[in-house]
NUDREN-405336 format. One line per 3 residues: number of its first residue (from 1); their letters; for each residue z, y, x of C-alpha. Coordinates in steps of 0.05 Angstrom, whole numbers, plus 32768, in hexadecimal, padded with zeros to 4 digits. Example, Ala and Ser with C-alpha at 12.3 -4.5 7.8 and 13.67 -1.06 7.14 Angstrom:
REM NUDREN-405336
1) AS) 809C 7FA6 80F6 | 808F 7FEB 8111
***
This chain:
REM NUDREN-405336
1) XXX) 7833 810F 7621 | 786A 813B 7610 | 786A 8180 7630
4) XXX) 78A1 81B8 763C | 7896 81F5 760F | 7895 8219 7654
7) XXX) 7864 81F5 7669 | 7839 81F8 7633 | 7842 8244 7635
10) XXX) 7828 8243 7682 | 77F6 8217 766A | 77D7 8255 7640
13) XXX) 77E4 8283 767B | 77BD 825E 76AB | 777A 8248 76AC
16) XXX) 7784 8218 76E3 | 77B1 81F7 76AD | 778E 8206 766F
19) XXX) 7756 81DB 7693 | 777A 81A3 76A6 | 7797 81A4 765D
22) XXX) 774B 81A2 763F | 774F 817E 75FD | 7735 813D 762C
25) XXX) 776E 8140 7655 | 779B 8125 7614 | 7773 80EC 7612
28) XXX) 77A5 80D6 764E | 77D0 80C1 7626 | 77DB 8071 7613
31) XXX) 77B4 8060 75DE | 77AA 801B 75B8 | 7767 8022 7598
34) XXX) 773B 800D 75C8 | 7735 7FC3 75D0 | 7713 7FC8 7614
37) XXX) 7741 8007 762F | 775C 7FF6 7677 | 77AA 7FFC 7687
40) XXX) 77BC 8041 768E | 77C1 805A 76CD | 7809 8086 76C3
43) XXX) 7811 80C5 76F4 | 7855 80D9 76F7 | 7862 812A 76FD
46) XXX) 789B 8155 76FB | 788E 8186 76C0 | 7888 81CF 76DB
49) XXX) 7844 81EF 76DD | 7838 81DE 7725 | 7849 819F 771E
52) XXX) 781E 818B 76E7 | 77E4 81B6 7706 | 77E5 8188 774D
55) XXX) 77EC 8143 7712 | 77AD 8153 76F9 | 778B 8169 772E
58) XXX) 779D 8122 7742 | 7784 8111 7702 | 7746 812C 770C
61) XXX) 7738 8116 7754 | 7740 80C9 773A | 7715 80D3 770A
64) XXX) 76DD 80EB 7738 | 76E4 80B2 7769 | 76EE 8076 772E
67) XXX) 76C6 8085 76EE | 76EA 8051 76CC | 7724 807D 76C8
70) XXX) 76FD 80B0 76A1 | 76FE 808C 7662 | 7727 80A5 762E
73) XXX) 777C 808A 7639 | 7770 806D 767F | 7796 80A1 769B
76) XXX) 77D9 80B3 7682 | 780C 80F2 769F | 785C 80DF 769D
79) XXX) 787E 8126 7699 | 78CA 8117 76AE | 78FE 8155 76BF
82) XXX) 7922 8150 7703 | 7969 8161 7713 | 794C 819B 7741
85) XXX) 7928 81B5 7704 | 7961 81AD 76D2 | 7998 81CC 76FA
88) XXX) 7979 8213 7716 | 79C1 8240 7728 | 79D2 8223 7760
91) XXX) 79AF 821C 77A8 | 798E 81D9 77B9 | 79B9 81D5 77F0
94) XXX) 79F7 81D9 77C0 | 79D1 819B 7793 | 79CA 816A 77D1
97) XXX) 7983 8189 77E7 | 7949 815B 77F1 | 792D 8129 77BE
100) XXX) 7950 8151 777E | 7908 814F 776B | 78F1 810F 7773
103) XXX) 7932 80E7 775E | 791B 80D8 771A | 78CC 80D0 7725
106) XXX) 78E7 808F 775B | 7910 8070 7725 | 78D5 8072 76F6
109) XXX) 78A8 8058 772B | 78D5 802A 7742 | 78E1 8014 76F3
112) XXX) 789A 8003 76E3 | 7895 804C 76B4 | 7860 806E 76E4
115) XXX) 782B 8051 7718 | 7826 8090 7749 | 784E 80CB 7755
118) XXX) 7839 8112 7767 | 7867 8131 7796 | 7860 8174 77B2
121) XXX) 7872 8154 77FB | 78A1 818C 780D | 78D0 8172 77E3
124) XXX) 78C6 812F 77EE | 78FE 8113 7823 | 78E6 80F4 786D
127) XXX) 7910 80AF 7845 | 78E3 8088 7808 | 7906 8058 77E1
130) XXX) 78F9 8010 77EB | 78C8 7FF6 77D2 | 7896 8036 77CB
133) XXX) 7869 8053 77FB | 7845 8092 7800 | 77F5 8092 7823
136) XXX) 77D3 80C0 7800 | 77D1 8113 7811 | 77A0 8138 77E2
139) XXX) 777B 816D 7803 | 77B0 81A7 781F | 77B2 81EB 7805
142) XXX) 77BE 822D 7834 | 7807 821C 784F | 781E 8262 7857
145) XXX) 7855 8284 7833 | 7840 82C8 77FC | 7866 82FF 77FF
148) XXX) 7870 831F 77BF | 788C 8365 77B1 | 789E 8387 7773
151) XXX) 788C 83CA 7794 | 7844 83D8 77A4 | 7859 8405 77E0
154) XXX) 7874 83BF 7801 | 783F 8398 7817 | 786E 8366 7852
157) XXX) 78AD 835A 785D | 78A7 8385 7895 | 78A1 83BB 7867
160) XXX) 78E3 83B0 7839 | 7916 83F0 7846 | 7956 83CB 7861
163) XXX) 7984 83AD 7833 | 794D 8398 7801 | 7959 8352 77DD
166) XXX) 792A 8327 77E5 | 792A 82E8 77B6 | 7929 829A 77D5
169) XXX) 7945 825E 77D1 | 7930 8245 781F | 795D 8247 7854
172) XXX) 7920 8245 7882 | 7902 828A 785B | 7946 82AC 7862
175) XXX) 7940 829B 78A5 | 7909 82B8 78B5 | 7904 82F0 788E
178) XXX) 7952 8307 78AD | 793B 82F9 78F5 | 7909 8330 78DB
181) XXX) 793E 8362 78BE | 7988 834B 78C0 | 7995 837A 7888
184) XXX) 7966 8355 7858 | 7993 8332 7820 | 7973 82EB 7804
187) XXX) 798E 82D4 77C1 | 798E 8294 77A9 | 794A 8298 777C
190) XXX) 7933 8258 775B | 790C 8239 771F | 78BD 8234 7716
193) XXX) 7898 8264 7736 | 7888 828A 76EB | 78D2 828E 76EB
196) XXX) 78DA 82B2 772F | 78A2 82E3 771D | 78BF 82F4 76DC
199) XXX) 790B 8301 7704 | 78DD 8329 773E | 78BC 8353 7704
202) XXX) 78FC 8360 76E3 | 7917 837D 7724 | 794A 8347 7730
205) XXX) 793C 834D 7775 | 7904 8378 77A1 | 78DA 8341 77BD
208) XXX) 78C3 82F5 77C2 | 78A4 82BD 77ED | 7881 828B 77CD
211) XXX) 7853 824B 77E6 | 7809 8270 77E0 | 77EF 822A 77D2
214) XXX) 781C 821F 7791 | 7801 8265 777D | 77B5 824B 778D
217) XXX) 77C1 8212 7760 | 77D0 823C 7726 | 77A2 826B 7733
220) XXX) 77D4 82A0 773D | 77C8 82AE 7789 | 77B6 82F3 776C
223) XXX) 7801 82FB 7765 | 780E 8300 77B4 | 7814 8349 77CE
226) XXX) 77FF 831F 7821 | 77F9 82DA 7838 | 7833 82E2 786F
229) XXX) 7815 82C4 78B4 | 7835 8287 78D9 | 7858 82AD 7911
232) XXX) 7882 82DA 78DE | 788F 829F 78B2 | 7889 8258 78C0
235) XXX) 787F 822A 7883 | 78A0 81F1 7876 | 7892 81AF 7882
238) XXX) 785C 818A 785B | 7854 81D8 7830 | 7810 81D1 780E
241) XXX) 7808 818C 780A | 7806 815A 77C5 | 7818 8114 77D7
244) XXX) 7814 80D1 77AC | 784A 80A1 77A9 | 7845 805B 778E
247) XXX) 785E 8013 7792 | 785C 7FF2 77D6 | 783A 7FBA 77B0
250) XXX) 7818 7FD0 7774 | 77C8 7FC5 7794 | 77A9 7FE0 775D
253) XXX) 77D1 8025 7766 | 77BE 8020 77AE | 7778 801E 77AC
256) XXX) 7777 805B 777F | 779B 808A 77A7 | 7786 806C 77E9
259) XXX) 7743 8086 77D8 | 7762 80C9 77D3 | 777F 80D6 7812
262) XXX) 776A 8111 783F | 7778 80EE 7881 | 7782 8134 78A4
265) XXX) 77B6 814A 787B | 77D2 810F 787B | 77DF 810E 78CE
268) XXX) 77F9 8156 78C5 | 782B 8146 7892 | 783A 80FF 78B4
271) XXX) 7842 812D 78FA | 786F 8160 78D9 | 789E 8127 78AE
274) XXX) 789E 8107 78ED | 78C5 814E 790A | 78FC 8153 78CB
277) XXX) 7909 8114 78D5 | 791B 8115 791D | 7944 8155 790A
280) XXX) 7968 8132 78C7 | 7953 816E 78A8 | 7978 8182 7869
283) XXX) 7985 81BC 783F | 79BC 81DD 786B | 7983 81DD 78A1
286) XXX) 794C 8218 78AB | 791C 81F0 78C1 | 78D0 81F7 78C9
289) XXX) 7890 81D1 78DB | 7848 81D2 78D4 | 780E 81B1 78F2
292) XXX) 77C3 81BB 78F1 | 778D 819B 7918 | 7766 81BE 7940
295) XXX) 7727 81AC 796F | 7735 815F 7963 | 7780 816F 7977
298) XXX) 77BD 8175 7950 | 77EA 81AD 795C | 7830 81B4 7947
301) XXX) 785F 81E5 793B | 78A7 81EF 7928 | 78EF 820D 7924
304) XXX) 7936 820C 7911 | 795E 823D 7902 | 79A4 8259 78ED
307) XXX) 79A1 826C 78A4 | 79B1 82BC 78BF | 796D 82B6 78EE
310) XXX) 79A1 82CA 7931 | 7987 828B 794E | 794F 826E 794F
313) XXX) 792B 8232 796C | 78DD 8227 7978 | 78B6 81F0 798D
316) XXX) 7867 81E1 799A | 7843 81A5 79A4 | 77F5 818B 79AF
319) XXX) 77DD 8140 79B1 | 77B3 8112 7991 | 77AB 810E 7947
322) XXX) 77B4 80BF 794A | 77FF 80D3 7966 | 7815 8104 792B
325) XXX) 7852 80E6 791B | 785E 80DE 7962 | 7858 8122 796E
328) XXX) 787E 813F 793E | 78B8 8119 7952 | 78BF 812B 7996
331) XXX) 78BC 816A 797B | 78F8 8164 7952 | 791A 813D 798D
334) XXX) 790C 8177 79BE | 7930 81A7 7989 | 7965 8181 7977
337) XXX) 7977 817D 79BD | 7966 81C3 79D0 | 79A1 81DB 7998
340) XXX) 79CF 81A7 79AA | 79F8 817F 7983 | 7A26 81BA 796A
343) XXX) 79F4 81E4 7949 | 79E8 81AA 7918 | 7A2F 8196 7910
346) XXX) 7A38 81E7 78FA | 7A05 81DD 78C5 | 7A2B 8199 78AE
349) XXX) 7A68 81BD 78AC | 7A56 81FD 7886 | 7A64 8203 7841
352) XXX) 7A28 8217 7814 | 7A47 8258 7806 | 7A4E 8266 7863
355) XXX) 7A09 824E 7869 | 79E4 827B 782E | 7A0D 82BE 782B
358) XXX) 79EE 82BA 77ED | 79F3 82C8 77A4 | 79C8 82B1 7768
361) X) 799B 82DB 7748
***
């Protein structure tokens, strides 16, 4: 397995990584000197730090339910750059927005290179290509959003003096955080989250929001000033969850990752997919969901926005967990029409540079 040099400079930085990178973990690759060695079982994985973190904790969830998958080459990790990781100074809305980072990992599954993808499901659009399916959600992490300061005396975004920058390359953050404080400016921040720490300690800009459950992964959580509550910032949809894509009919991929699944996740992603769908949700959108179950039920929430925060659109829904996807749609359905038809013609009709106001940093 080839590796960036970044990553194998995060891989020294974090013991999350450094684990996962244990001298056994090499033994992943294909090898031809056993006689009785099984196929490989090939995980495809974008190549940043996160990335390769939720691939082998995929890695090592397999191997706990299917010991035959211990032995030495029986598990091999496909490392394969993305356009949305190659191109990083421009907005994802400006690229074409979702699947820039899954592209590449469908043509290799769809090619025979890999057996299962791991996606980070945010950026994983509500469309699959033919011919590939995704059951399995692993576990979710904390969905809420980190604020991060490069001034101690900052502690929320409440607490930024007007006019500070604040570094992010979601619409649906700079939504949010402007609804807060109009005179908030949000620059166009990308790359891996290393990257955005290194700009945020260099004092490229005064603050950052990141997923808290990337930073978990990493163990770098300790990096968050405050976990930033879901009635000041609304995540996005699917934030905090690792799903597994493979071939619709590739059984033997199947059976691995079916015994994966976390069936409650899974109805909260399904219910809050369901929603961005409904909505056509793309980059030029602020849009918003989350679900959670709660007592036996599953409860919804959501919102659109325009990219300044002046308006904003809420919606919140209860029902059975059976009806997730259901319920998420008819949540979309009941925003789309409460905005009407115009306010998403507007978005279609913006130019990258109306909707973001932004610069790159």
């Amino acid at each position: 397995m080839k590796l960036s040099s970044a990553a194998l400079f995060y891989l020294a930085s974090s013991p999350v990584l450094a684990a996962a990178f244990a001298p056994a973990a090499f033994g992943a690759e294909r090898s031809s000197t056993s006689l009785n060695a099984v196929e490989p079982l090939r995980i495809g994985t974008r190549g940043s730090p996160l990335a390769l973190a939720q691939a082998y904790e995929t890695r090592k969830r397999l191997i706990e339910n299917f010991p035959e998958l211990a032995e030495e080459g029986a598990i091999e990790i496909c490392v394969m750059k993305t356009q949305g990781d190659m191109i990083l100074d421009k907005s994802l809305m400006e690229l074409g927005g979702k699947g820039l980072f899954t592209k590449e990992l469908d043509t290799a599954l769809l090619g025979d290179e890999v057996d299962i993808c791991v996606h980070s499901m945010k950026d994983v659009p509500t469309w699959l290509p033919e011919g590939t399916i995704l059951p399995c959600n692993l576990p979710r992490e904390t969905t809420n959003d980190a604020f991060i300061s490069g001034n101690p005396e900052y502690k929320s975004i409440a607490d930024l003096p007007d006019n500070s920058v604040i570094g992010t390359a979601s619409l649906r953050r700079q939504a949010q955080i402007k609804a807060q404080n109009p005179t908030l400016e949000c620059v166009n921040f990308r790359g891996n989250v290393q990257t955005r720490l290194r700009k945020l300690d260099d004092g490229v800009v005064d603050a950052t929001l990141l997923a808290i459950a990337g930073l978990k992964r990493m163990d770098m959580d300790g990096c968050a000033t405050s976990v930033i509550d879901w009635d000041e910032m609304l995540p996005a949809v699917a934030q905090g969850a690792i799903g597994i894509q493979c071939r619709s009919d590739d059984e033997r991929s199947i059976k691995y990752i079916d015994a994966l699944n976390h069936p409650e996740t899974k109805s909260c992603v399904d219910c809050e997919r369901a929603f961005l769908e409904a909505l056509d949700g793309n980059c030029k959108t602020p849009i918003a969901g989350q679900a959670r179950i709660i007592d036996g039920q599953i409860v919804f929430r959501g919102l659109i926005a325009m990219p300044d925060g002046s308006v904003t659109y809420r919606t919140e829904k209860t029902g059975a967990v059976e009806d997730a996807a259901t319920i998420g749609r008819s949540a979309g359905e009941e925003l789309k029409a409460e905005a009407g038809e115009k306010f998403f013609e507007m978005m279609v009709e913006m130019s990258p540079q109306q909707v973001l106001g932004q610069i790159t940093k």
